[in-house]
C-alpha positions in Angstrom: 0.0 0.0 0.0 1.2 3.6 -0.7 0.0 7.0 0.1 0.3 9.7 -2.2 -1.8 13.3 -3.7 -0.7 17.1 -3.5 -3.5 18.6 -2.4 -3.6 21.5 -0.9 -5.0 21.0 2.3 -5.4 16.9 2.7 -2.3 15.0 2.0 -0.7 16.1 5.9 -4.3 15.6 7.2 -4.2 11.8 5.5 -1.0 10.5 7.7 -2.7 10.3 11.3 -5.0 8.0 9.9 -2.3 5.9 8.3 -2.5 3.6 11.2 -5.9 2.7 10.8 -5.2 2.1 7.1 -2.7 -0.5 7.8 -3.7 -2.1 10.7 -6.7 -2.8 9.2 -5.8 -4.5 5.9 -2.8 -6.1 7.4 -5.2 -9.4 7.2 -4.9 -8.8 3.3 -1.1 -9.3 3.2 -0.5 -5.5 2.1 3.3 -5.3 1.8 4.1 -1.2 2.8 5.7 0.7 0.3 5.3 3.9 2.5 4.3 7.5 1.8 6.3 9.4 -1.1 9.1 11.7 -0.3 8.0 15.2 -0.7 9.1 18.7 -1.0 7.4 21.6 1.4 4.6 23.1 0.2 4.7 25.4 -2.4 1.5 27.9 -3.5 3.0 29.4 -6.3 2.0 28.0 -10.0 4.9 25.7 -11.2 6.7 27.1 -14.9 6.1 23.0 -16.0 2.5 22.6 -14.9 1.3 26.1 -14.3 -0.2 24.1 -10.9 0.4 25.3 -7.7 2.8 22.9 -5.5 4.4 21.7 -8.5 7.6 20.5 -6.9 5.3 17.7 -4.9 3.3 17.1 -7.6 6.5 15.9 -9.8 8.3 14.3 -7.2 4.9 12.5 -6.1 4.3 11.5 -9.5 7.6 10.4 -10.0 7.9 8.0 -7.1 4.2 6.4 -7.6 5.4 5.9 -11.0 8.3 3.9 -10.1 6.6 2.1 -7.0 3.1 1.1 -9.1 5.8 0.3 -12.1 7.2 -2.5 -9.9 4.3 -4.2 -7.8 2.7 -5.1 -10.9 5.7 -6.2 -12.3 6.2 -8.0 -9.5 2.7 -9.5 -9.8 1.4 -7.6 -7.0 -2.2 -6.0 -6.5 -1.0 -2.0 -5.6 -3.6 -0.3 -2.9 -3.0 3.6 -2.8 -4.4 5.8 -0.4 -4.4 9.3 -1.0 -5.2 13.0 -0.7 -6.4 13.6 -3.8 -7.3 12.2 -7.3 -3.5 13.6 -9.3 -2.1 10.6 -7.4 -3.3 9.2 -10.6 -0.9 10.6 -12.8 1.6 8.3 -11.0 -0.4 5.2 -10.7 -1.1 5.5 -14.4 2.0 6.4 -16.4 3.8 3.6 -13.7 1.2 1.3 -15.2 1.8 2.2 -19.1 5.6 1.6 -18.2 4.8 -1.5 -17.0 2.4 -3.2 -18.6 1.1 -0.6 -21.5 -2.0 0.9 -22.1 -4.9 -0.1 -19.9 -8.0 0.7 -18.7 -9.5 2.7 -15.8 -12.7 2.4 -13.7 -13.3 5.8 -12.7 -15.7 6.5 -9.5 -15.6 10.1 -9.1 -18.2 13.0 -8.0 -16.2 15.0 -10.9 -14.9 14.0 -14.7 -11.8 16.7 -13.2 -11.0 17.7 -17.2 -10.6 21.1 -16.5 -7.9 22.6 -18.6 -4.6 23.5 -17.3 -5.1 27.7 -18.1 -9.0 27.5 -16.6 -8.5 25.5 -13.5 -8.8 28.6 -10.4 -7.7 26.9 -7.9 -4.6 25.6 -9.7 -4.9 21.9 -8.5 -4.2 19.3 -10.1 -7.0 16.9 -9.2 -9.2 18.9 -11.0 -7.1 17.9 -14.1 -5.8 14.6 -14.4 -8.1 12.8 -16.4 -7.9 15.2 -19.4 -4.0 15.3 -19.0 -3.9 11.6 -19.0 -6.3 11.3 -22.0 -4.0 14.2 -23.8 -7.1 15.9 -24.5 -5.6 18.9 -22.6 -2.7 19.6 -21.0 -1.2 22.0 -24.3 0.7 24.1 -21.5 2.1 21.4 -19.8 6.3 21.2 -20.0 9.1 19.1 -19.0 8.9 15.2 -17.8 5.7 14.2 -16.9 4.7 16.3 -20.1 7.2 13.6 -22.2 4.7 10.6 -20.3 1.5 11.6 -21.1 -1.2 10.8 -22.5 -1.3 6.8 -21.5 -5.0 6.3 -21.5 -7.7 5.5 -24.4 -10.9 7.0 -24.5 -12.7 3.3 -25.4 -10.7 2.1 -22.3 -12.1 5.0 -19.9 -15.4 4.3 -18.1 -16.9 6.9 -15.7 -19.5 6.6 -13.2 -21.3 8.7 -10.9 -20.1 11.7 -11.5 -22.7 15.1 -10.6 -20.5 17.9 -11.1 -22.4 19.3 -14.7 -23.2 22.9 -12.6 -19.7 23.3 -11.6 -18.2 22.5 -15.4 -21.0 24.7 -17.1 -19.7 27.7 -14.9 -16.6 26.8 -16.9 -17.5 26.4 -20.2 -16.3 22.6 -20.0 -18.5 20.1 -22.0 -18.7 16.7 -20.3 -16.0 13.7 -21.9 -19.4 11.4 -22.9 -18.9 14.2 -25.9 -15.7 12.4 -26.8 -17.2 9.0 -26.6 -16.0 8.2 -23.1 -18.4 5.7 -21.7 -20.1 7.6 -18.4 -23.0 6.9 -16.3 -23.9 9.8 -14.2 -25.0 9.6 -10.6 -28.3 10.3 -11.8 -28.4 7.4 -14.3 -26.5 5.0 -12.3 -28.1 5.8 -8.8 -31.6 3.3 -9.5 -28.7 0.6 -9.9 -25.5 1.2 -9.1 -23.9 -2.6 -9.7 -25.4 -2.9 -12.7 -23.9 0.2 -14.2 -20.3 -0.9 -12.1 -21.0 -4.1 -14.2 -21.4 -2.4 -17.4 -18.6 -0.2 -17.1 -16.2 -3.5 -16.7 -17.2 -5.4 -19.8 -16.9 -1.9 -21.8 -13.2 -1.2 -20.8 -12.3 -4.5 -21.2 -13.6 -4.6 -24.8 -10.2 -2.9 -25.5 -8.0 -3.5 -22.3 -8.2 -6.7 -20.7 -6.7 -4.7 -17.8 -7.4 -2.0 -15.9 -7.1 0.0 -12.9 -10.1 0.9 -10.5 -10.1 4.5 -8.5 -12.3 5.9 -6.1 -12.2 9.9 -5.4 -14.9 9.1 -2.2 -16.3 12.2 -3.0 -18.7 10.2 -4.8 -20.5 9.6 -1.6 -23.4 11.9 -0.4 -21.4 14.4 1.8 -24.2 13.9 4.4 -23.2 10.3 4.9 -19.3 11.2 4.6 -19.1 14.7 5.2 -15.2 14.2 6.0 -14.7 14.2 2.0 -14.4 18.0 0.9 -12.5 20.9 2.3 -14.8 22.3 5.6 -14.5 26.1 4.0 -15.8 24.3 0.6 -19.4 23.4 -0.1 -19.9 20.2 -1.6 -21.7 19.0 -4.2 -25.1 17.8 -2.9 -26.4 14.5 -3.7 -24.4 11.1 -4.0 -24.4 7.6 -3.0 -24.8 6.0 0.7 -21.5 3.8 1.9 -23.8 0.5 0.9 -24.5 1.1 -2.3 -20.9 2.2 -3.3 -19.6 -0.8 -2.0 -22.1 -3.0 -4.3 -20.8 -0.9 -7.1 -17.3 -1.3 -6.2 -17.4 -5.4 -5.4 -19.5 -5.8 -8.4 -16.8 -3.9 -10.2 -14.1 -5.8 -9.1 -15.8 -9.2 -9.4 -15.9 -8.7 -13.4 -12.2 -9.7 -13.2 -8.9 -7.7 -14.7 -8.7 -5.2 -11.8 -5.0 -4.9 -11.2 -5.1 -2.4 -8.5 -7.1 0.3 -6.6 -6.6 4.0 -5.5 -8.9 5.4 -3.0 -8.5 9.2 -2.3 -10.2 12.5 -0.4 -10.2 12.3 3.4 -9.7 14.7 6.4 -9.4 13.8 9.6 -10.0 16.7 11.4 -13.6 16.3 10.2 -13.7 13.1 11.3 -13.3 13.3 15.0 -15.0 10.0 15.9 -13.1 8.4 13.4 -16.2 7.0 11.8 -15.5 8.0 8.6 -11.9 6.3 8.4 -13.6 3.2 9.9 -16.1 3.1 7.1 -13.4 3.6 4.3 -11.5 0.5 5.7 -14.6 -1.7 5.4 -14.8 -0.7 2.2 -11.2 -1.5 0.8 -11.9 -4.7 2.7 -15.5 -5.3 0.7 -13.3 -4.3 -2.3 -10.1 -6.3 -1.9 -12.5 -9.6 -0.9 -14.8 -9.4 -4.0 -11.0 -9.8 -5.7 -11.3 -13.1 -7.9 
C-alpha cells in the first residue's frame, strides 16, 4: 500500500489516519511501500505545470510511477491511499511503463478535465483525467509532459459523476462528448452494480486490464461529510457507503482489476473516526470481491 496526492490541504491531514489504514488491511497481506518523499509546500503555480505545488506534484508523480511500475511487475495488487485524485498521474503512467496501455474504472463526483489555463484553484485533481487522456494539457512542459497521455478514450469508463453545474460555470463540455463511456450519478443511482458491471465489460472490450479508482467524493457528503474541504461546499447528492460498496465489489468481481486507489479524506472532520472506519470496510468489501 502507498499513500500519495498534493493537495492542498489533505495529504498532511491523511498521515494520522495511516495507522488505521494499515492495521486494518494487514489481514490482506499488504506489503508497505510507504508514503512518497515530498518537497514543502509550495502555492505558487509551477513554470512545468502552471499548478500550484508543483515541486510535490513531480516528485509524487515520480515516485508512484516507479513504485506502481514495480508491484505489478512483481505480480502484485497495488492499494494507494491518498489525498487527492493527481495521485493518478503516478499510478497511471507507472502502469503504461509497466504493462502498456490499460483501462480505468473511474468513480468520481467529478470528470476533473478542467484545462490547465481555466482551473482557479490551480490543482491538479481537478485535471488529471484530461492530461492523462491528452485531451488537454497544451501548456504542460518538462517530464511528466514527455509521459502523457497513456490512456484510451474506449478504455475509460466513468460513473457517478454530478458535477455538470460546476463544469458549465466553466465552459467545460462533459468527456461522454468524446465518446468516453459515463453513467452519471443520476443514471447509475436506481442501480449502481449494474452500471459498475457495465462499465467493466466496456473497458475491457479494448483493455483486458485496468485500474479501479475511487475519489470518495462520490459519496453523499451527508453520509461522509469528511470528504471536501470544511470552507468548501460540496456537491449535494451522491451515494450511501452500501450502495458504493455493491458498485465497487461488483466492479471488481468482473475480473482484470489490477489495483485500486482510493482518495479524499480529512481527519480533522472526522473526529469520531467514523469515517476512516467506514473507508476501511470498504477496501476490505473491495479487496474480498477480488477473484
Amino acid at each position: 500500500m502507498v499513500m500519495g496526492g498534493t493537495g492542498i490541504r489533505r495529504v498532511p491531514r491523511q498521515r494520522c489516519a495511516r495507522r488505521v489504514w494499515l492495521g486494518a488491511l494487514v489481514k490482506y497481506g499488504l506489503h508497505d511501500a510507504g508514503e512518497p518523499e515530498l518537497p514543502a509546500f509550495e502555492s505558487e503555480r509551477g513554470p512545468e505545470t502552471v499548478l500550484v505545488n508543483e515541486p510535490a506534484l513531480l516528485a509524487m508523480t515520480d515516485q508512484l510511477h516507479d513504485r506502481i511500475a514495480a508491484a505489478v511487475a512483481e505480480g502484485r495488487f497495488p492499494v494507494v491511499v491518498g489525498g487527492d485524485c493527481s495521485l493518478l498521474l503516478g499510478a497511471a503512467t507507472g502502469l503504461y511503463t509497466s504493462l502498456g496501455r490499460v483501462g480505468l474504472v473511474f468513480l468520481d463526483g467529478h470528470e476533473d478535465t478542467m484545462p490547465l489555463d481555466v482551473v482557479e484553484d490551480g490543482e491538479a485533481a481537478n485535471c488529471e483525467i484530461g492530461l492523462l487522456l491528452g485531451v488537454t494539457g497544451r501548456l504542460l512542459r518538462g517530464g511528466l509532459a514527455e509521459h502523457l497521455p497513456v490512456l484510451d478514450v474506449e478504455s475509460l469508463a466513468m460513473l457517478g459523476q454530478r458535477d455538470q453545474e460546476w463544469r458549465r460555470n466553466f465552459n467545460i463540455a462533459s468527456l461522454a462528448g468524446l465518446g468516453v463511456w459515463s453513467r452519471p450519478w443520476t443514471e447509475m443511482r436506481s442501480d449502481p452494480d449494474a452500471s459498475a458491471r457495465e462499465a467493466v465489460e466496456h473497458v475491457r472490450r479494448s483493455a483486458t486490464r485496468w485500474w479501479l479508482h475511487v475519489d470518495l467524493d462520490i459519496l453523499d457528503p451527508e453520509v461522509f461529510p469528511s470528504q471536501g474541504l470544511p470552507d468548501s461546499p460540496d456537491e449535494p447528492g451522491g451515494f450511501g457507503w452500501s450502495e458504493l460498496i455493491a458498485a465497487l465489489e461488483a466492479a471488481v468481481g468482473g475480473g482484470g482489476c489490477i489495483g485500486l486507489s482510493v482518495t479524499i479524506y480529512d481527519p480533522d472532520q472526522d473526529p469520531d473516526r467514523s469515517g476512516a472506519r467506514a473507508i476501511v470496510k470498504l477496501i476490505e468489501h473491495t479487496l474480498a470481491a477480488h477473484p
